[in-house]
C-alpha positions as CSV (number, residue, x, y, z in Angstrom):
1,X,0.0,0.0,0.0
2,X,1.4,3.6,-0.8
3,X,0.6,4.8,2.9
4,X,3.0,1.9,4.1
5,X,5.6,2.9,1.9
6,X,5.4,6.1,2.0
7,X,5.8,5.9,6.2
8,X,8.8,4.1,6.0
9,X,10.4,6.8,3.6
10,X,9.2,9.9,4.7
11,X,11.2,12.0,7.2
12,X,9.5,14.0,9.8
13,X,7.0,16.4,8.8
14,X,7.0,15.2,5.0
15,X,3.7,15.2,2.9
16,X,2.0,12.2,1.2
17,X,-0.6,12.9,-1.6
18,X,-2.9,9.7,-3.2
19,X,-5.3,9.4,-5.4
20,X,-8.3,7.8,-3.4
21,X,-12.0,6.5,-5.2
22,X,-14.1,6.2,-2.4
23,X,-15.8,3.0,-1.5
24,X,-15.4,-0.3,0.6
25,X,-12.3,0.5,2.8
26,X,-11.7,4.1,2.1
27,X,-13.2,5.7,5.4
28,X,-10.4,2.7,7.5
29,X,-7.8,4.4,4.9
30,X,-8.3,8.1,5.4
31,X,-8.6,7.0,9.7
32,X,-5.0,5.7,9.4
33,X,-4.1,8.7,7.2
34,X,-5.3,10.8,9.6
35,X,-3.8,9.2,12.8
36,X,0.1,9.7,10.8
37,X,-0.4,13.1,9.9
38,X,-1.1,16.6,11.6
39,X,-3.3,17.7,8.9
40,X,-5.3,16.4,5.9
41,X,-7.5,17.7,3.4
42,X,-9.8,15.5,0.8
43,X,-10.3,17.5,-2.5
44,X,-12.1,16.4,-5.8
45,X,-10.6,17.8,-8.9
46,X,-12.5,20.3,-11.1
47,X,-12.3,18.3,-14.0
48,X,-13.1,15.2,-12.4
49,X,-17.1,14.2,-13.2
50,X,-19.6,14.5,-11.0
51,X,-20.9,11.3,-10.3
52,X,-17.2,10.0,-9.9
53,X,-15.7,8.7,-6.8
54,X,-12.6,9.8,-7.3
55,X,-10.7,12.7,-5.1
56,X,-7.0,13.2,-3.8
57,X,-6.1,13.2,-0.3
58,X,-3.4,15.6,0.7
59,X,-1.6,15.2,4.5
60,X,0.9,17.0,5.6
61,X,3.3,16.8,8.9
62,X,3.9,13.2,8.9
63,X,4.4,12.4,12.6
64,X,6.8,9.7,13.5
């Protein structure tokens, strides 16, 4: 998973950005997500439809 990774290579305070479409699993994803990292925000592209699940998850201050 890209959170994994991206936890063991990240130095303190880093910033992790993923593509998420929400579904089955995503609300246990952005929980973890939010208990690594002082701040995150959930945005959904301009350009991205409507009736698509897809949006980006930005967190910033990765806390070891």
């Amino acid at each position: 998973m890209a959170l994994d990774m991206a936890c063991q290579v990240l130095k303190p305070n880093g910033t992790f950005v993923a593509k998420l479409f929400q579904g089955q699993g995503s609300d246990d994803f952005l929980k973890d997500v939010r208990s690594r990292f002082e701040r995150v925000k959930i945005r959904k592209p301009l350009a991205s439809r409507p009736r698509s699940r897809e949006v980006y998850v930005l967190a910033q201050g990765f806390m070891v």
